[in-house]
C-alpha positions as CSV (number, residue, x, y, z in Angstrom):
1,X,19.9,-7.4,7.3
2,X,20.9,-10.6,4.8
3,X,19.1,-12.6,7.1
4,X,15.9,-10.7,7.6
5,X,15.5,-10.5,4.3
6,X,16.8,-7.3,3.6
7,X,20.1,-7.9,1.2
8,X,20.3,-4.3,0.8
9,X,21.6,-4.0,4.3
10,X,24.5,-6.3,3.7
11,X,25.9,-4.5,1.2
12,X,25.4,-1.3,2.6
13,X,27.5,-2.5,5.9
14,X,30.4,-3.7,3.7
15,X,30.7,-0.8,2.5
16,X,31.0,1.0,4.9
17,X,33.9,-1.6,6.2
18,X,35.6,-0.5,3.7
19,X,38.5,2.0,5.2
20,X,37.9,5.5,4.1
21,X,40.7,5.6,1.4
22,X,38.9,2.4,-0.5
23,X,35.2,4.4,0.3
24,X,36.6,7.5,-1.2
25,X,38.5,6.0,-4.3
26,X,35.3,3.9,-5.1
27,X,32.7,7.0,-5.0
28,X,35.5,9.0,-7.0
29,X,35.9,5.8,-9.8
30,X,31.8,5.8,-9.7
31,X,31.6,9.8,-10.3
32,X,34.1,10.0,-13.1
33,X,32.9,6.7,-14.4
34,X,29.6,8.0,-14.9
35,X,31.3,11.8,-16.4
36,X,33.3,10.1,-18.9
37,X,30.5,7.6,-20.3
38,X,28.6,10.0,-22.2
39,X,31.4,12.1,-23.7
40,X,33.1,8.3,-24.8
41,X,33.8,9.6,-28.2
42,X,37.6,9.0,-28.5
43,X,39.8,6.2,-27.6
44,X,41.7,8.1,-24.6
45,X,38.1,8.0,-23.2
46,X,37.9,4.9,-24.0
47,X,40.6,3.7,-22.5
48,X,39.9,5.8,-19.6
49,X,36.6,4.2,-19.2
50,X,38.3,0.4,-18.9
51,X,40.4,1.4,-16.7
52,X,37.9,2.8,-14.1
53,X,35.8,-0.2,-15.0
54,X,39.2,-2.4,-13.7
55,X,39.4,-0.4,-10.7
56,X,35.4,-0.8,-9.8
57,X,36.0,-4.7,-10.3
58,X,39.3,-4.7,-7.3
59,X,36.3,-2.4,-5.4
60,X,33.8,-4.8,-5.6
61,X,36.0,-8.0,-5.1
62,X,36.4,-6.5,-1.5
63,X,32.6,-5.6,-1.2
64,X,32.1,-9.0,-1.7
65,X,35.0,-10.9,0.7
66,X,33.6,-7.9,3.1
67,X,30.4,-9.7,2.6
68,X,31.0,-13.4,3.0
69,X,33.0,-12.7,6.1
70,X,30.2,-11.0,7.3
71,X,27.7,-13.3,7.0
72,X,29.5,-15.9,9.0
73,X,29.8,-14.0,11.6
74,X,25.9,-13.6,11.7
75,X,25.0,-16.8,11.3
76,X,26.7,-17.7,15.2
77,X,24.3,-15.1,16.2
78,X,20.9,-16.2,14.6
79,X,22.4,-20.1,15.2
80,X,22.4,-20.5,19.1
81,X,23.8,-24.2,19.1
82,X,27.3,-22.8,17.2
83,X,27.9,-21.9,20.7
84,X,27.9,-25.1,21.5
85,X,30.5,-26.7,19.3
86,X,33.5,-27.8,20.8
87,X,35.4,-28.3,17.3
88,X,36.2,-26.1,14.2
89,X,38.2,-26.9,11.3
90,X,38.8,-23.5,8.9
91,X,41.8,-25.5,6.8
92,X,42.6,-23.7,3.8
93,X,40.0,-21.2,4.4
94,X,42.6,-18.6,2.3
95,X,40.4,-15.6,2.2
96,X,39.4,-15.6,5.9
97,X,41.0,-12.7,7.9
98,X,41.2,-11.5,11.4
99,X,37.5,-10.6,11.3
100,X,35.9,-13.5,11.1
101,X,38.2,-16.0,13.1
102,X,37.7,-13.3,16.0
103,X,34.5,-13.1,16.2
104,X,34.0,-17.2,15.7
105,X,35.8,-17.5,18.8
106,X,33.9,-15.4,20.6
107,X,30.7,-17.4,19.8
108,X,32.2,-20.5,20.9
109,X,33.8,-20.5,24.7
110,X,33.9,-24.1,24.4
111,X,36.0,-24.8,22.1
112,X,38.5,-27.9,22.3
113,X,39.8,-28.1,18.2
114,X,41.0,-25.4,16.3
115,X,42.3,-26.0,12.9
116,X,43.4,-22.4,11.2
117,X,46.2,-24.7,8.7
118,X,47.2,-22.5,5.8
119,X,45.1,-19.3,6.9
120,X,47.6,-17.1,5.8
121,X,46.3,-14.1,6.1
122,X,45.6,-14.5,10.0
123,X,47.6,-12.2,11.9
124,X,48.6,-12.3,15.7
125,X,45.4,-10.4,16.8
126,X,43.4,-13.4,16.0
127,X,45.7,-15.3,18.0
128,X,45.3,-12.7,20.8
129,X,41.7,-13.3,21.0
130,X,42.0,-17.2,20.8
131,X,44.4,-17.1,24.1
132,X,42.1,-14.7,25.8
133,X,38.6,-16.4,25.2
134,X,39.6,-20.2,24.6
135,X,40.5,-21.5,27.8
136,X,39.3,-25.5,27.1
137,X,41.4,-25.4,23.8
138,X,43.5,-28.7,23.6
139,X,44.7,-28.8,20.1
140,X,45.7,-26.0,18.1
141,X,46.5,-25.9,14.2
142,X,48.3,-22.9,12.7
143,X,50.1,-24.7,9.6
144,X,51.3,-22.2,7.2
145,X,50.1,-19.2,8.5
146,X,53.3,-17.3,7.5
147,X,51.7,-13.7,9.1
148,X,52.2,-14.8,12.5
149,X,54.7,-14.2,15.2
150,X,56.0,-14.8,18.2
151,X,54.0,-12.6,19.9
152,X,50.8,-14.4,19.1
153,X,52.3,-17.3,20.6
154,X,52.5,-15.7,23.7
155,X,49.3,-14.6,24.0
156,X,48.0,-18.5,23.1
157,X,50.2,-20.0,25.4
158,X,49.8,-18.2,28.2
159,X,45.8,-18.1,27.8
160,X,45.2,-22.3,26.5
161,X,46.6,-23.7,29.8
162,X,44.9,-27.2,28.3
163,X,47.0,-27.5,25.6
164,X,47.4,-30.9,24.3
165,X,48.2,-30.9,20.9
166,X,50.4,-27.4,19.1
167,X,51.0,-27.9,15.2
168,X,53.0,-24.5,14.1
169,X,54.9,-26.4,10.6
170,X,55.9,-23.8,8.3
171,X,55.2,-20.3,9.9
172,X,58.5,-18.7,9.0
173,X,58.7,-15.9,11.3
174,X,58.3,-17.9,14.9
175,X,61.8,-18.9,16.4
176,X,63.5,-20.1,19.9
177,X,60.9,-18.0,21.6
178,X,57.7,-19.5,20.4
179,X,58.7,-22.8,21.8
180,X,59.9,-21.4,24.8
181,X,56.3,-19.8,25.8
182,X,54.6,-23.2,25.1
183,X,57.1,-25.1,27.1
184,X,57.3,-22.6,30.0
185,X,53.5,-22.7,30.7
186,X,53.0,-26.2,30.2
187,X,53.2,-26.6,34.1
188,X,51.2,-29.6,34.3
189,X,52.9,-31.7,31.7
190,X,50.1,-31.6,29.4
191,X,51.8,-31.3,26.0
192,X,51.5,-35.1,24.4
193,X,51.9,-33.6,20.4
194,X,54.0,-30.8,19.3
195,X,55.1,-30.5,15.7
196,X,57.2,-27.9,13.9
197,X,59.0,-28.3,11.0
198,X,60.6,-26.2,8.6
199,X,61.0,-23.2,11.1
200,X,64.1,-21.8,9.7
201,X,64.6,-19.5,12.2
202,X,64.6,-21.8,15.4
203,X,67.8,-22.8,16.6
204,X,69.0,-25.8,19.0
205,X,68.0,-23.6,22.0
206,X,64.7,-24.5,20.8
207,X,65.4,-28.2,21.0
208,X,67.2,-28.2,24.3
209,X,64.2,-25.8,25.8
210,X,61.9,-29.2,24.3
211,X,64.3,-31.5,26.2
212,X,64.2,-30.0,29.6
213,X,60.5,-29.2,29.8
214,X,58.3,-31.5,28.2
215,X,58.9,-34.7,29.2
216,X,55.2,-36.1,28.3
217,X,55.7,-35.4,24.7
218,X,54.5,-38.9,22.7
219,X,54.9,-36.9,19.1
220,X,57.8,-34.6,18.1
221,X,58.6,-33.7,14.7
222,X,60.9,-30.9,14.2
223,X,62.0,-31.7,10.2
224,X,63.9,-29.2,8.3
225,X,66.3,-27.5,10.5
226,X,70.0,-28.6,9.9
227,X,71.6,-26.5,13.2
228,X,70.2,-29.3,15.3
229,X,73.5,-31.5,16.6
230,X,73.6,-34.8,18.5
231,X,74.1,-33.4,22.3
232,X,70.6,-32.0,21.7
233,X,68.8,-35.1,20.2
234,X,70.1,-37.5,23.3
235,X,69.0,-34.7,25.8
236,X,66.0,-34.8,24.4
237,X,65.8,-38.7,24.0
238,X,67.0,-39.1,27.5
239,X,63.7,-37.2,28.8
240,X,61.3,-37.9,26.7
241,X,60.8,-41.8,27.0
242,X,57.3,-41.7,26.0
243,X,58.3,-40.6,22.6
244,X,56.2,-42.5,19.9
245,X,56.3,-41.0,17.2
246,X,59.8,-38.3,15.7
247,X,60.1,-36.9,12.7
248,X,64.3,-36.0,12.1
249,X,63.9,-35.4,8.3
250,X,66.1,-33.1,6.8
251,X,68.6,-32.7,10.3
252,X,71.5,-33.0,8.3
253,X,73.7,-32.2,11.7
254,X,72.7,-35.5,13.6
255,X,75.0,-38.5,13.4
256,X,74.7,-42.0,14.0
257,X,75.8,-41.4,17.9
258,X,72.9,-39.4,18.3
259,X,70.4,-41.8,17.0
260,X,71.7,-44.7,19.0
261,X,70.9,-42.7,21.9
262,X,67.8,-42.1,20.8
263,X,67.1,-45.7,19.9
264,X,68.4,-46.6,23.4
265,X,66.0,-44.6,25.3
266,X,62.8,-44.0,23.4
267,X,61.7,-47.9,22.9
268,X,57.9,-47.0,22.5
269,X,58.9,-45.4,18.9
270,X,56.1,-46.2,16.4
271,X,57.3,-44.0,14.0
272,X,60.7,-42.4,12.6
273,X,61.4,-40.3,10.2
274,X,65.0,-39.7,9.3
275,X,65.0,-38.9,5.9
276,X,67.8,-37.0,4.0
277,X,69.8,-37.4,6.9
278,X,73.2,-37.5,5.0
279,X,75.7,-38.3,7.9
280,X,73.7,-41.5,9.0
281,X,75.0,-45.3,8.2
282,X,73.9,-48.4,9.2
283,X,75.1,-48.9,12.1
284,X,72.8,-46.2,13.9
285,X,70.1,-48.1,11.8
286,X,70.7,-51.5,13.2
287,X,70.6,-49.8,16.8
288,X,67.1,-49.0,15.7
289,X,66.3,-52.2,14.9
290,X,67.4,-53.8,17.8
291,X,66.3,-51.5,20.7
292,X,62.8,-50.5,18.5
293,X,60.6,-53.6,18.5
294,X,57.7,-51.4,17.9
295,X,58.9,-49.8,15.0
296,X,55.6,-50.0,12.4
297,X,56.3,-47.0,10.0
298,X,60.3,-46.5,9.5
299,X,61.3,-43.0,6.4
300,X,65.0,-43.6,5.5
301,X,64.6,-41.5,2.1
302,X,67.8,-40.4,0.9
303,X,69.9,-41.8,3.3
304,X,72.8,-42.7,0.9
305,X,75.4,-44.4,3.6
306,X,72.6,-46.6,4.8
307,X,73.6,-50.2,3.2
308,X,71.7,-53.7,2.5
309,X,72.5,-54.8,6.0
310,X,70.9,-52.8,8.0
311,X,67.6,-52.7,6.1
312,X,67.6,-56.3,6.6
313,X,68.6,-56.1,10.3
314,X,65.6,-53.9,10.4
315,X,63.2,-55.7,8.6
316,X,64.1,-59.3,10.8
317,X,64.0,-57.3,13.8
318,X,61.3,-55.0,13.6
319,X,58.3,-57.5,13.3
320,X,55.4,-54.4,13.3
321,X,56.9,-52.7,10.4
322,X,54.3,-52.2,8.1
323,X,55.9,-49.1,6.3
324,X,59.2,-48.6,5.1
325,X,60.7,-45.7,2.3
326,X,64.1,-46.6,1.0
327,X,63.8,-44.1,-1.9
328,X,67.3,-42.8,-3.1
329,X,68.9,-44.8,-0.7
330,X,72.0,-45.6,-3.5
């Protein structure tokens, strides 16, 4: 109706999206409203009167998210060549919901990007829909969205069989299982960039799933989770000798055995992050050096055992270092 030039019909259809609790408690807050204005003599009424107006206002702030989400999704209808896009970046899009990613999705079969980073109100049903009508997807952004779960991992893992590139940092309810369904239907080696950081509840099953799976993997960063021990880290280095680029920040379990391996076996590394890795000195450092030679961007932040000799081994011996933190290093 917005789009025919009838607003009228927009806001009737958002109201009636509302559920039939919110319909009834706004036509009850408009009938009383309208009672209690022209007997407003005292301040009870008064009072009364503000607080119905409140309540209208939390009405009509849904009305209008009802609205914008609505008008989105019309505008892949009246706009044929949306169907044509093959990328779609919704970062920080905080008030989108279920609703509108779903219905995006449908409008666009060909879709190769999808960046949902920090949609946190996105739920597993959205992910449902992007498993079951996204087959070309290749990378897949779902940063911060702290409603979803393992299950809509699943259904996006089992449905996006073209799956290059997963970024899941920060959703706090995924564990061992979500990596597991990426891994397990990677059957062609496809996966080249998986990053998930600060998933508290993942364990070292999750890394040891990684390490006998995805052996293609270029980019790794799994910051953040301190049960991770060495045995995992060389598995995984020991497989994974395309490995470019690993972020290790805040893996407090990992020793300098475990990053000798890796420094042994992963000689494309670009990039390393080992920051605030406590138990690390600089003899795992100097390993890195040594074995690294294309070392360009090097994050030793807060490792305190880490001494003047090593930097310097690394800085002699690592010749494409263009970026180096040694912040809190004492």
């Amino acid at each position: 109706g917005f789009f025919q030039g009838q607003p009228v019909g927009v806001m009737n259809l958002c109201i009636r999206a509302l559920s039939e609790e919110e319909f009834n408690n706004w036509k009850k807050t408009q009938g009383e409203y309208d009672s209690t204005k022209s007997t407003a003599s005292n301040l009870a009424s008064q009072n009364k009167m503000k607080e119905m107006a409140d309540q209208a206002g939390v009405i009509a702030d849904k009305v209008l998210d009802r609205c914008c989400e609505w008008a989105v999704t019309q505008m892949l209808d009246y706009f044929d060549p949306f169907k044509k896009l093959n990328s779609l970046n919704l970062a920080r899009c905080n008030q989108l919901t279920d609703f509108p990613i779903i219905e995006m999705v449908r409008s666009m079969p060909y879709i190769t990007v999808l960046n949902l980073m920090g949609l946190r109100c996105i739920t597993d049903k959205s992910l449902e829909y992007v498993g079951r009508l996204c087959p070309l997807l290749k990378t897949f952004d779902i940063t911060g969205c702290i409603s979803v779960t393992d299950d809509g991992i699943a259904h996006v893992s089992a449905g996006c069989l073209e799956l290059e590139c997963v970024k899941i940092d920060e959703c706090a309810d995924l564990t061992d299982a979500a990596l597991a369904f990426f891994t397990n239907f990677d059957l062609t080696n496809r996966l080249k960039e998986v990053t998930y950081r600060g998933l508290i509840r993942t364990t070292e099953e999750s890394l040891s799933q990684m390490a006998s799976s995805s052996t293609s993997v270029t980019c790794l960063a799994l910051a953040g989770n301190s049960r991770y021990r060495d045995v995992q880290i060389i598995s995984l280095a020991q497989r994974c000798h395309k490995l470019r680029v690993l972020d290790l920040g805040w893996c407090t379990g990992l020793t300098d055995y475990g990053i000798s391996m890796v420094a042994h076996n992963c000689p494309e590394l670009q990039t390393l992050s080992l920051a605030n890795c406590e138990n690390l000195t600089g003899g795992s450092i100097i390993e890195i050096a040594v074995h690294c030679p294309k070392l360009s961007c090097v994050d030793l932040t807060g490792c305190l055992r880490v001494q003047d000799a090593a930097i310097l081994e690394l800085i002699k011996s690592a010749l494409q270092l263009a970026w180096l933190s040694i912040s809190n290093c004492e």
